[in-house]
C-alpha positions as CSV (number, residue, x, y, z in Angstrom):
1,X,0.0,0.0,0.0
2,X,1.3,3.7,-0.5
3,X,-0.2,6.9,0.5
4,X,0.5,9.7,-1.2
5,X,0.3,13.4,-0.6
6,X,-0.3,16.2,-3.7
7,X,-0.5,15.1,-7.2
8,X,3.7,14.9,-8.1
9,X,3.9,11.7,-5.4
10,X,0.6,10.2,-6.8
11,X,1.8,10.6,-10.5
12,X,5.8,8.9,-9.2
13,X,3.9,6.3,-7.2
14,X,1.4,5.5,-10.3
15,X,4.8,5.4,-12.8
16,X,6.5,3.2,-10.6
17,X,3.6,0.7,-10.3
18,X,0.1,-0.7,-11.6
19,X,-0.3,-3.1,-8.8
20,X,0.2,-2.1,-5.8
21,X,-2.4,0.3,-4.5
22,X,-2.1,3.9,-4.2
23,X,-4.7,6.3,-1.8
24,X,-4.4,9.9,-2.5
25,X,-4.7,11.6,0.9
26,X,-4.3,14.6,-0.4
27,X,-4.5,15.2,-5.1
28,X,-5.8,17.5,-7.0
29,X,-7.9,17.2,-10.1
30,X,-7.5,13.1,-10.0
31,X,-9.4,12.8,-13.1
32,X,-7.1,16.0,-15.2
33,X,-4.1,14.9,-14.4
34,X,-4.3,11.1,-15.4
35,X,-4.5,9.4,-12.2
36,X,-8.0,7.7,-12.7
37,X,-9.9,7.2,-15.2
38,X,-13.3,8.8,-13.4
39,X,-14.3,10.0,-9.7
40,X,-16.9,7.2,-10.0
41,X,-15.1,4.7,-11.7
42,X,-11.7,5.0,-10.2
43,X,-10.8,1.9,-13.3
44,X,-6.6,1.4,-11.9
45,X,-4.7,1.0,-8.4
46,X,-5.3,4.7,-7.2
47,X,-8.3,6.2,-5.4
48,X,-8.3,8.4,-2.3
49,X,-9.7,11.9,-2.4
50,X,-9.1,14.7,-4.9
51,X,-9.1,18.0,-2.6
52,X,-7.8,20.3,-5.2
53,X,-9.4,21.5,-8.1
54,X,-10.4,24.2,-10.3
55,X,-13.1,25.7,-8.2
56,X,-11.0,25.6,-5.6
57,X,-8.0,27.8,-7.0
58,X,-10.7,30.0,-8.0
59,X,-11.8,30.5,-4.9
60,X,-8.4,32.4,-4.2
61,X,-9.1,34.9,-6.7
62,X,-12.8,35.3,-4.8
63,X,-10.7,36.1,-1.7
64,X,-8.6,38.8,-3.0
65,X,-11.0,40.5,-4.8
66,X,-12.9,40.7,-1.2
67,X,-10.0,42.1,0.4
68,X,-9.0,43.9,-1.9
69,X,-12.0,45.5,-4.3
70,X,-9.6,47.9,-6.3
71,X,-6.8,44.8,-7.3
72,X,-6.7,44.6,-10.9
73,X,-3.3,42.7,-11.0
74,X,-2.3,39.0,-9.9
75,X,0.6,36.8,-10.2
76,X,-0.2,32.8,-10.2
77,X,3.1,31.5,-9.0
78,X,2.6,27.7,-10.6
79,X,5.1,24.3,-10.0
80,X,5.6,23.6,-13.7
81,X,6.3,19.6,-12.5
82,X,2.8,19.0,-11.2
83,X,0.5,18.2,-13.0
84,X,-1.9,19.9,-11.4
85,X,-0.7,23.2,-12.6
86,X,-2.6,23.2,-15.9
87,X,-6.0,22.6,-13.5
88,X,-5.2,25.3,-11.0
89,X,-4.1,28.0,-13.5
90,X,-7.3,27.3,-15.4
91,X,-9.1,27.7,-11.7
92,X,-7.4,31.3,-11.1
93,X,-7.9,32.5,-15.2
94,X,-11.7,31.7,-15.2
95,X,-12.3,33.3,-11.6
96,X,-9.6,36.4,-12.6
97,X,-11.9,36.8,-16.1
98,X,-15.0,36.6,-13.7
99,X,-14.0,39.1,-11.5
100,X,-12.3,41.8,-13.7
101,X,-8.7,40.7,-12.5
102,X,-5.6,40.1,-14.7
103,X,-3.9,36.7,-14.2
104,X,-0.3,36.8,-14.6
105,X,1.0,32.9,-14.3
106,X,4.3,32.1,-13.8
107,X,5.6,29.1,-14.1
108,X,8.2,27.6,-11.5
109,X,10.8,24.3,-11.9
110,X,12.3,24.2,-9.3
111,X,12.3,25.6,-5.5
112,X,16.2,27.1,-6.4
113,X,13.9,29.7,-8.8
114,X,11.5,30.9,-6.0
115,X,14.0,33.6,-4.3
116,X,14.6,35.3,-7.9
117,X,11.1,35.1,-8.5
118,X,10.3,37.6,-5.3
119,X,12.7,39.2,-6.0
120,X,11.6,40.7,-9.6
121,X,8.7,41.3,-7.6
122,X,10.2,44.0,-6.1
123,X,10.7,45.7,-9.5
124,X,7.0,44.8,-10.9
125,X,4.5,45.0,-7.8
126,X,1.5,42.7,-8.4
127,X,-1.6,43.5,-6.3
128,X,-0.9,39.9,-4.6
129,X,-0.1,36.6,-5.6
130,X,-1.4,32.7,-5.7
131,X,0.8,30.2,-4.7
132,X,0.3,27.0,-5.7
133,X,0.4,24.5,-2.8
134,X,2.5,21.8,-3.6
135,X,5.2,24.7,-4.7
136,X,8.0,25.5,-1.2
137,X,4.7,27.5,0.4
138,X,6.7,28.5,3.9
139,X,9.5,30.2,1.8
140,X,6.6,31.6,-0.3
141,X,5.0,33.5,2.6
142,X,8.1,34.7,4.2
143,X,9.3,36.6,1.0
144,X,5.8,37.5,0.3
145,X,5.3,38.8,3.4
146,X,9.0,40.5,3.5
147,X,7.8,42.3,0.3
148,X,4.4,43.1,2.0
149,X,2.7,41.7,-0.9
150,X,-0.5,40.0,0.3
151,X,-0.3,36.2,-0.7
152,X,-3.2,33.4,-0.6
153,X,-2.5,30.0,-1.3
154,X,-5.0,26.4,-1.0
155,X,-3.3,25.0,1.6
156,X,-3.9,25.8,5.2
157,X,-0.2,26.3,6.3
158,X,0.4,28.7,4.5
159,X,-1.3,31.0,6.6
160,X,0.2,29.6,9.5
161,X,3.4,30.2,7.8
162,X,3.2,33.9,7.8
163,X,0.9,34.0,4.0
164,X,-2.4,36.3,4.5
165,X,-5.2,33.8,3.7
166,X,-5.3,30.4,3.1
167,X,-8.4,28.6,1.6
168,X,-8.7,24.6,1.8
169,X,-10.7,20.7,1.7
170,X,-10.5,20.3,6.1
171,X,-7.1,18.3,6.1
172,X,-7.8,16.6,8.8
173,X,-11.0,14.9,7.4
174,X,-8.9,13.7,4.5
175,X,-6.3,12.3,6.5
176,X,-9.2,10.4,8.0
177,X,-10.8,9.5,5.1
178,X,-7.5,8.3,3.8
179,X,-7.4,5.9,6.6
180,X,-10.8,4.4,5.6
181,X,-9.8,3.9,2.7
182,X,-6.7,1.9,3.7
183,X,-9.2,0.1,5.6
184,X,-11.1,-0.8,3.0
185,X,-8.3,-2.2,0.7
186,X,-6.6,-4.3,3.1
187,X,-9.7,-6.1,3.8
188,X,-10.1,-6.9,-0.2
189,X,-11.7,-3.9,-1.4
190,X,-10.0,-3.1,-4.8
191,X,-8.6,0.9,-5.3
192,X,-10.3,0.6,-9.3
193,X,-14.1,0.0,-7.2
194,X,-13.9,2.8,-4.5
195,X,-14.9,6.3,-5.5
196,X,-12.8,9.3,-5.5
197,X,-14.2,11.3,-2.4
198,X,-14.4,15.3,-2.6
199,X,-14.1,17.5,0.6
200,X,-17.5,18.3,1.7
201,X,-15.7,20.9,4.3
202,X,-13.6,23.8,3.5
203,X,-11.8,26.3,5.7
204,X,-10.6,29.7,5.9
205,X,-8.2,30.5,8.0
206,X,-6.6,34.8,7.7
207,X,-3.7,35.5,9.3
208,X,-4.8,39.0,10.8
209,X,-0.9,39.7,12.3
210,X,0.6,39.5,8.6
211,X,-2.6,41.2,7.2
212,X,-1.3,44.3,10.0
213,X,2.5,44.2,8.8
214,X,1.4,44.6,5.2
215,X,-1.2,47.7,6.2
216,X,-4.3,45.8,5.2
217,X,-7.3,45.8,6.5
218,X,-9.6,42.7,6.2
219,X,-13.0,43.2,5.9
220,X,-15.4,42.8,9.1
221,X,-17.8,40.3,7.2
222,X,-14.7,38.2,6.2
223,X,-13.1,37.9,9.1
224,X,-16.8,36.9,10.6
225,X,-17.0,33.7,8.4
226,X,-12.7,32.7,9.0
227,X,-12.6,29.4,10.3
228,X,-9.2,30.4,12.6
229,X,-8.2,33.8,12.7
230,X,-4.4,34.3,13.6
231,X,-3.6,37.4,15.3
């Protein structure tokens, strides 16, 4: 058995074997990116749940646009070796057309790019920036926030990391779920007959002390519906 965490593991464990089964504790866009054939109908050796997908990166752009109504300008900062980065720019382009806001991907291969990034940043202000989850996200937040460029990012760490919002499937749930389905296999169950499971529960969680050093002020009726609220 192998459990995996974000789509790049899921896709090396899947490569390196057709047999053994694979639960996805943590993927996104299972059925995008190859790793079964349907959410239904998982049809190989990998199920598990899918907690990243479109909607979900375009809920980021949703975010920003509530903190900050006048932002015009967004950069996607997107791992290039997942294969979830074609889904989650599409996310952030649909909800950036939707809202008014320009989407400016960029496209990272490696974490040794990630300082150089930030640091053209410096030269070209966006209005704030996405960070894609399975990128380096601690080192993400700290230059964002050493910039004072506010940062959001599906993955609820990152705002425990120093980002400013973080928007995200309730890990732990899926970490439980993930044991179920471990369960389920090792008593016979086969990974091609068990449905891909979806998060049901999301959370927000707005770090209010980063939100402070970057003079930004989140809105009441946001900070009302936050799940955790650092401060």
């Amino acid at each position: 058995m192998i459990v995996t965490w974000f789509t790049p593991a899921a896709t090396a464990a899947k490569q390196a074997t057709q047999e053994i089964p694979i639960v996805c504790a943590l993927c996104g866009d299972m059925v995008g990116t190859g790793l079964v054939d349907s959410l239904a109908q998982p049809g190989g050796n990998v199920t598990g749940s899918t907690s990243l997908n479109a909607e979900t990166s375009g809920k980021t752009v949703e975010l920003i646009r509530e903190i900050m109504p006048s932002a015009h300008r967004v950069r996607a900062l997107a791992n290039a070796p997942d294969p979830f980065s074609k889904s989650f720019l599409k996310g952030i382009q649909l909800a950036g057309e939707a809202t008014g806001i320009a989407i400016e991907p960029i496209m990272i291969h490696s974490a040794e790019e990630l300082d150089a990034v930030f640091s053209a940043m410096e030269r070209s202000r966006p209005d704030a920036i996405i960070v894609q989850p399975s990128l380096p996200t601690k080192r993400a937040a700290e230059l964002a926030l050493a910039l004072r460029i506010p940062a959001v990012c599906a993955w609820r760490e990152f705002a425990h990391d120093g980002g400013l919002v973080s928007y995200f499937g309730a890990e732990v749930d899926m970490y439980r779920r993930a044991a179920v389905f471990v369960d389920k296999i090792l008593k016979g169950a086969k990974p091609a007959e068990l449905p891909v499971e979806q998060p049901t529960r999301f959370e927000l969680v707005i770090n209010l002390k980063s939100a402070k050093a970057i003079g930004l002020s989140i809105p009441p009726t946001l900070l009302a519906r936050a799940d955790e609220v650092i401060e």
